[in-house]
VMD Tcl script that draws the C-alpha trace (Angstrom):
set ca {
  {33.03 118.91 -194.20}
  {31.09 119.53 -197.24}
  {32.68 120.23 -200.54}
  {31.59 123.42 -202.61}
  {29.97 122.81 -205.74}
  {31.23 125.01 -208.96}
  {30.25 124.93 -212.65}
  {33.10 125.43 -214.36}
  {33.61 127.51 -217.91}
  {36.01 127.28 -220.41}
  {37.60 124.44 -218.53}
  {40.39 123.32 -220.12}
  {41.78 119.99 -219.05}
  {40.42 121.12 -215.73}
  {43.73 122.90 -214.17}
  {41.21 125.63 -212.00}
  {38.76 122.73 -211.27}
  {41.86 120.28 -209.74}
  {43.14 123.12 -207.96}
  {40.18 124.07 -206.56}
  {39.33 120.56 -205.88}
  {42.51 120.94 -202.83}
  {40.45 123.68 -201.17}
  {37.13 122.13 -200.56}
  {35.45 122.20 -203.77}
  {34.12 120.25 -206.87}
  {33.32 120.86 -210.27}
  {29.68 119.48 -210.27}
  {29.91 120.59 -213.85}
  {31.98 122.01 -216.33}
  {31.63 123.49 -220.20}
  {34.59 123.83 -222.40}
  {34.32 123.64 -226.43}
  {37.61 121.61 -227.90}
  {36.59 117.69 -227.48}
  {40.03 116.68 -226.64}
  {40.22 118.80 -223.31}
  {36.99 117.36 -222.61}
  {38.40 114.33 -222.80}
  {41.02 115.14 -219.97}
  {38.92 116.77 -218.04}
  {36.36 113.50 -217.94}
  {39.26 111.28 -217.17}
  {40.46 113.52 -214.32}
  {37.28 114.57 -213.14}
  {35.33 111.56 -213.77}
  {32.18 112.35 -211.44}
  {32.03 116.36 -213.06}
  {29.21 116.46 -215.49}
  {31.17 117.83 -218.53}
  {29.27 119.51 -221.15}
  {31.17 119.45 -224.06}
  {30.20 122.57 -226.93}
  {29.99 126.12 -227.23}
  {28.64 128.18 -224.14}
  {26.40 130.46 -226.36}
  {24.81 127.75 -228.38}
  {20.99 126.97 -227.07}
  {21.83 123.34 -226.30}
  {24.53 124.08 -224.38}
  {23.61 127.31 -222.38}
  {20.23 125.10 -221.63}
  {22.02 122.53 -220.15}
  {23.79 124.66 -218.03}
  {21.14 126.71 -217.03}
  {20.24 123.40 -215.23}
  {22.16 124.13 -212.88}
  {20.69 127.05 -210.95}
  {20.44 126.56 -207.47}
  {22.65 123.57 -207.57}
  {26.45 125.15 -207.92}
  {27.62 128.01 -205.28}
  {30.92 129.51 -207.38}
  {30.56 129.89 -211.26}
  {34.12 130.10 -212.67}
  {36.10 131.45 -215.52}
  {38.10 133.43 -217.90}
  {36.52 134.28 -220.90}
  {38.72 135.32 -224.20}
  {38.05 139.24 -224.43}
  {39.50 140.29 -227.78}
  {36.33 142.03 -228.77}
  {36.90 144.89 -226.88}
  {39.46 146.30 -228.68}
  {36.45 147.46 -230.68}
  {36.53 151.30 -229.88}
  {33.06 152.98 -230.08}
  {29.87 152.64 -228.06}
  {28.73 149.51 -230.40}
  {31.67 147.34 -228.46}
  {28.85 144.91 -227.10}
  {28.05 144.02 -230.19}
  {31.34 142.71 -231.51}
  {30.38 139.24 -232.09}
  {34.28 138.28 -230.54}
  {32.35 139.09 -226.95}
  {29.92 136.56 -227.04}
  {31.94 133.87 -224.64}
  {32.18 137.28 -222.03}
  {28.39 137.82 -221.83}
  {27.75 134.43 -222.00}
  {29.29 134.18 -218.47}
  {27.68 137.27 -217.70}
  {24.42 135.92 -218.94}
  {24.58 132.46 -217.48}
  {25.52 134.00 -214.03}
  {22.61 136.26 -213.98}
  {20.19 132.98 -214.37}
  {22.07 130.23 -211.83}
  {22.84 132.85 -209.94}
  {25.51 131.88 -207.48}
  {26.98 132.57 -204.45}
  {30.79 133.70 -205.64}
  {31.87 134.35 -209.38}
  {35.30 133.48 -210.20}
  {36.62 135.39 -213.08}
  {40.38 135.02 -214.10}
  {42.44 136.50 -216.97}
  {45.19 138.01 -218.25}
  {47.68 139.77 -216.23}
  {46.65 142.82 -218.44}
  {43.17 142.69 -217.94}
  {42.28 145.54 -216.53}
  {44.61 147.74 -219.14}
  {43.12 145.88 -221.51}
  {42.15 147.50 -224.75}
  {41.85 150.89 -222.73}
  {40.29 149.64 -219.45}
  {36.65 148.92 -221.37}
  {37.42 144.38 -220.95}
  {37.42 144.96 -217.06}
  {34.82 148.12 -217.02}
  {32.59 146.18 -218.34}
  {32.74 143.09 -216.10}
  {32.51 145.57 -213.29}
  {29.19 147.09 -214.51}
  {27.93 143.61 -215.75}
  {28.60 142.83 -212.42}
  {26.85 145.92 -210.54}
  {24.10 145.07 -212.85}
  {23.42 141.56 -211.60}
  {23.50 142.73 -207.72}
  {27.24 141.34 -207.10}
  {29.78 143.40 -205.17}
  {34.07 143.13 -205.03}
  {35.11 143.03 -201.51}
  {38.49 142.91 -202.28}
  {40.48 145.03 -205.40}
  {41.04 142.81 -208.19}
  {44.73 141.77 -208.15}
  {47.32 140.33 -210.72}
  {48.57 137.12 -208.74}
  {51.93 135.09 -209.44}
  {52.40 131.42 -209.34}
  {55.48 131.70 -208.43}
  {54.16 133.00 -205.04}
  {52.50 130.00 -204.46}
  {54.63 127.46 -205.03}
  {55.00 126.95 -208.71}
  {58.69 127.00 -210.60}
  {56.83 129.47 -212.85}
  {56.26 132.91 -213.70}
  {53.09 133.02 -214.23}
  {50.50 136.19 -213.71}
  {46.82 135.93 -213.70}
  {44.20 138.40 -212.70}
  {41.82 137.35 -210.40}
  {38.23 139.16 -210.00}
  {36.08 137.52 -207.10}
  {32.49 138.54 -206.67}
  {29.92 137.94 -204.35}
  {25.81 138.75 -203.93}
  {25.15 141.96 -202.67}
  {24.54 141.81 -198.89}
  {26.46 138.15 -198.26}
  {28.77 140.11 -196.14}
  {30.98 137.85 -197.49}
  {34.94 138.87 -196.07}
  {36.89 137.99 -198.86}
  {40.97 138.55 -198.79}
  {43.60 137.33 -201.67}
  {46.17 134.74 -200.15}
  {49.70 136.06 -198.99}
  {52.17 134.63 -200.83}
  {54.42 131.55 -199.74}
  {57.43 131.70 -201.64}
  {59.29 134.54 -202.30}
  {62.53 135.66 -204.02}
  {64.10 137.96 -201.05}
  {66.10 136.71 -198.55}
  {64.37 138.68 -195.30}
  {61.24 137.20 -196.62}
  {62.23 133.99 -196.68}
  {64.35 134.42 -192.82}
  {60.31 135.39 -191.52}
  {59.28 132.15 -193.12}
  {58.45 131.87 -196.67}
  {59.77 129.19 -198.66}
  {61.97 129.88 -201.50}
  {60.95 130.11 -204.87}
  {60.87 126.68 -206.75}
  {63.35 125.78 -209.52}
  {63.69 124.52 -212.95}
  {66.01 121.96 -211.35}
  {63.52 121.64 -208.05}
  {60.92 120.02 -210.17}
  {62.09 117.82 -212.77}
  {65.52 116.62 -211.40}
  {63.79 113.37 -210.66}
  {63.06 112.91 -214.19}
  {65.33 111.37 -216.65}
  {67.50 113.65 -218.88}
  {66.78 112.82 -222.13}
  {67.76 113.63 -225.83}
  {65.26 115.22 -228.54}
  {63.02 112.51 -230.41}
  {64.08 110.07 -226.92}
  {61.35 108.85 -224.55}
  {62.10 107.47 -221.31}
  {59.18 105.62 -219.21}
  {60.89 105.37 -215.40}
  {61.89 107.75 -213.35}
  {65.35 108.74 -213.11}
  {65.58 108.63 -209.34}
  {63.65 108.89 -205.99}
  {61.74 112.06 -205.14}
  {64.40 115.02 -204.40}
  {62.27 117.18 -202.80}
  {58.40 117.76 -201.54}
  {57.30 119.06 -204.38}
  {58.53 115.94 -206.34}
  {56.99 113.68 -203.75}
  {53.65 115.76 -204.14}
  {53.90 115.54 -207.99}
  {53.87 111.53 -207.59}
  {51.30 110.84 -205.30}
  {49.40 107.76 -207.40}
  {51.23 108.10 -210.26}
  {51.62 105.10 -212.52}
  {55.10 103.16 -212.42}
  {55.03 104.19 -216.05}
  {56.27 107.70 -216.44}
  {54.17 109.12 -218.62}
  {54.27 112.18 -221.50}
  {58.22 112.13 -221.36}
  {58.75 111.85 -224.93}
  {61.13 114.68 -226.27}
  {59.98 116.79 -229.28}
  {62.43 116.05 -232.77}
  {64.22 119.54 -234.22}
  {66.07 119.65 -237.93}
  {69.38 119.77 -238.04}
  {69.39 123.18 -238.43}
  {67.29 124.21 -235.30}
  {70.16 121.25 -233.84}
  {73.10 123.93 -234.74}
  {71.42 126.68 -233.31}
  {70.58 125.54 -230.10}
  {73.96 123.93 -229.78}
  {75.30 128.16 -229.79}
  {72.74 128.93 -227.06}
  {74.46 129.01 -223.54}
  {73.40 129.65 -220.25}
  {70.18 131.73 -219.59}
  {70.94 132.85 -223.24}
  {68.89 133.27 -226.50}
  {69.16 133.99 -230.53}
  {71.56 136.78 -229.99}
  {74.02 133.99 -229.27}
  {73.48 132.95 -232.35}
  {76.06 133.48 -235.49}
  {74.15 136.11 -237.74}
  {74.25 133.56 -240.57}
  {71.63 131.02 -238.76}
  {69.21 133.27 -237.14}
  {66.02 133.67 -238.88}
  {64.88 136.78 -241.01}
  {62.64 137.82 -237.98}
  {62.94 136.82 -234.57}
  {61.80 137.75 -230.76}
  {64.50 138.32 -228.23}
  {62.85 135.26 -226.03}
  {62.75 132.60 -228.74}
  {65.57 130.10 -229.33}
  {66.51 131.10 -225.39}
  {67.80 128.27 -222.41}
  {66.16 128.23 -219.23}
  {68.04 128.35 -215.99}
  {68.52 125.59 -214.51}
  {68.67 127.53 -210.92}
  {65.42 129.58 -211.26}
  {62.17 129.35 -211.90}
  {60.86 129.28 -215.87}
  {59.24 132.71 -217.43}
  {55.52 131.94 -218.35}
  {55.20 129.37 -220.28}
  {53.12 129.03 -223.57}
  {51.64 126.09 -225.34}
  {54.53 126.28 -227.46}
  {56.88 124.88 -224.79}
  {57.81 121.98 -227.07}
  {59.11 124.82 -229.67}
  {62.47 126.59 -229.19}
  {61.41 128.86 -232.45}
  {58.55 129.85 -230.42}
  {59.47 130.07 -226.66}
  {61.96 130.36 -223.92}
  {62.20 126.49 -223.53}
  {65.35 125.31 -224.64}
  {66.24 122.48 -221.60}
  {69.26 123.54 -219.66}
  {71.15 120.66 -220.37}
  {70.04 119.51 -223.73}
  {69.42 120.96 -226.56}
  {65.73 120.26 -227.32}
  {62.43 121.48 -226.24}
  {60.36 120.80 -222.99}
  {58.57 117.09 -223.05}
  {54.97 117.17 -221.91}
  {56.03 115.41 -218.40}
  {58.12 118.81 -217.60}
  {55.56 121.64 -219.00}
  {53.36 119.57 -216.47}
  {55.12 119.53 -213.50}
  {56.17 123.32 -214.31}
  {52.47 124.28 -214.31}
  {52.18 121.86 -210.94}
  {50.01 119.24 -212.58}
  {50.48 116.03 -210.87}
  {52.45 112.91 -212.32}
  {49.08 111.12 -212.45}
  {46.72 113.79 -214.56}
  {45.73 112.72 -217.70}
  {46.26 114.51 -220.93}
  {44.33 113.24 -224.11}
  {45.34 113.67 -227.94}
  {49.15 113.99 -229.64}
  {51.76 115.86 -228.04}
  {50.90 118.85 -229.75}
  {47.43 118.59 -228.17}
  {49.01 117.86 -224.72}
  {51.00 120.87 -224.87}
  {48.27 123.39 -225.63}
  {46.19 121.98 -222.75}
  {48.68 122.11 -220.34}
  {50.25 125.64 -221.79}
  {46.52 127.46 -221.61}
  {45.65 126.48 -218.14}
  {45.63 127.63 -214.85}
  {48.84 126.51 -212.25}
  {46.55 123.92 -209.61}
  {48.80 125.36 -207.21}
  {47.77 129.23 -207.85}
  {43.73 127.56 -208.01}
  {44.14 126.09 -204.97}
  {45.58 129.33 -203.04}
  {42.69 131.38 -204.16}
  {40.36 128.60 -203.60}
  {41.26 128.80 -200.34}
  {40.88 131.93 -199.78}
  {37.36 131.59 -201.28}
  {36.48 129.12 -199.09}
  {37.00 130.43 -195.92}
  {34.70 133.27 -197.32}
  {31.96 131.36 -198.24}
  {32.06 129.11 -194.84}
}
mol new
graphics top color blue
foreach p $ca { graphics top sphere $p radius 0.5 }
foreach p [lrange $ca 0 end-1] q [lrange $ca 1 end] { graphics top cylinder $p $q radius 0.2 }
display resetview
């Protein structure tokens, strides 16, 4: 059967693209502005044409204006921060361009299905105006909603993470298209799992194959055979040289304060006389060994920053575990420093949450 072409904005490293890419689809082409994550999303995506530059430049929008009539799904999630702007002038605010640049590009290919992910907050956002908008922009280009935007979890679909997205899919007016979000898979109650669910995936679920190292270590094998499925998924042509699982290096002071953080706990653990001026409640906290991670941030390498203290060490995450937390595979390559690494992997979309609503799309468009 047939893959499903998409053009793919704001791409990323190509997280919705590879999870998509399990459901019957491929990114014909893709746009995403920093050159590193073009980079990774070449090397992973190697027959995607990827047009690297920003969307509302006249170079760039031509080029993907190309592609009318030749992609069926335009995806996205556009950064919305312009509509905080209160006042009738809110299309204006130049921090909306990347939204109606979607909206604009959409109205010219125009494509079967539209895409459009987001915060979990989206349609609170900033007063409801972020997501009143898309639904008007979207009335105004003949596209309908079949079914009510929802907030989806990874978690529910098979990722060790807490992760919540909103998901808006849109189709022409008069498609007929029947389109219905996936049921989850995993769950956390046990009557849901005894009608056949799976369990949700742990911290220690998907990394225990991975060697246990110290901060500023690096360790290039794998510390034992696949434990699980999702382990044996995760390595599916991956190299025989482990890659990105170098540990970050903390100060000797950051060393002492971890070394106070127990189980599950945080700063407040923390002797008064180390903690910083200022802190959150989440940062400088351990994650559970026995549960799935909270939602992780590109700052998963930074204890100061994140819950991401390692249950058994007292370090940050390397960029092999942030990867197989968001369900990349073993095998996906990530271009640029570890820092760079991090924020591509910490911004995207779980594969595994792509490739449930991807699924969902397809049987829709088929």
């Amino acid at each position: 059967m047939s893959k499903i072409p998409t053009l793919d904005l704001f791409a990323g490293c190509g997280g919705l693209s590879y999870g998509l890419s399990k459901a019957g689809f491929y990114a014909l082409a893709a746009n995403e502005y920093q050159p590193v994550f073009c980079e990774s999303f070449k090397a992973n995506h190697p027959t995607t044409d990827v047009i690297c530059g920003d969307v509302t430049s006249d170079a760039v929008f031509s080029k993907l204006k190309s592609y009318k009539g030749k992609v069926e799904v335009l995806t996205g999630g556009p950064p919305c921060q312009g509509f905080s702007t209160v006042g009738s002038k809110v299309e204006a605010d130049p921090r909306n361009k990347l939204f109606y640049a979607m909206m604009e590009l959409a109205a010219v290919i125009r494509p079967r299905a539209i895409l459009f992910e987001n915060v979990s907050g989206f349609k609170r956002m900033y007063g409801g105006r972020a997501f009143f908008e898309l639904m008007k922009q979207l009335e105004k280009m003949g596209y309908e909603v079949p079914d009510e935007p929802r907030v989806l979890n990874a978690v529910d679909y098979g990722a060790p993470q807490h992760r919540l997205r909103t998901i808006v899919v849109a189709f022409k007016k008069g498609s007929r298209a029947h389109f219905e979000f996936p049921e989850a898979t995993h769950a956390n109650e046990s009557s849901l799992i005894a009608k056949g669910l799976k369990p949700w995936l742990t911290f220690e679920e998907a990394v225990s194959d991975l060697p246990v190292i110290e901060q500023s270590k690096a360790a290039f094998k794998y510390a034992k055979k696949s434990q699980n499925d999702f382990q044996e998924l995760m390595r599916v042509g991956a190299p025989e040289r482990l890659m990105y699982h170098d540990a970050p290096t903390h100060g000797e002071k950051l060393m002492e304060v971890m070394g106070y953080v127990g189980r599950g706990g945080c700063i407040t653990d923390v002797p008064e006389r180390l903690r910083p001026r200022s802190y959150f409640a989440n940062t400088y906290a351990r994650l559970l060994p026995d549960a799935p991670v909270p939602t992780m941030t590109r700052n998963f390498g930074t204890p100061s920053s994140s819950r991401c203290i390692h249950p058994e060490v007292n370090r940050g995450l390397t960029t092999r575990e942030g990867a197989r937390l968001q369900t990349f595979p073993d095998r996906y390559i990530l271009v640029g420093s570890r820092g760079e690494r991090n924020l591509q992997v910490g911004n995207a979309v779980p594969p595994f949450l792509a490739t449930a609503v991807g699924k969902a799309l397809a049987r829709a468009l088929k």
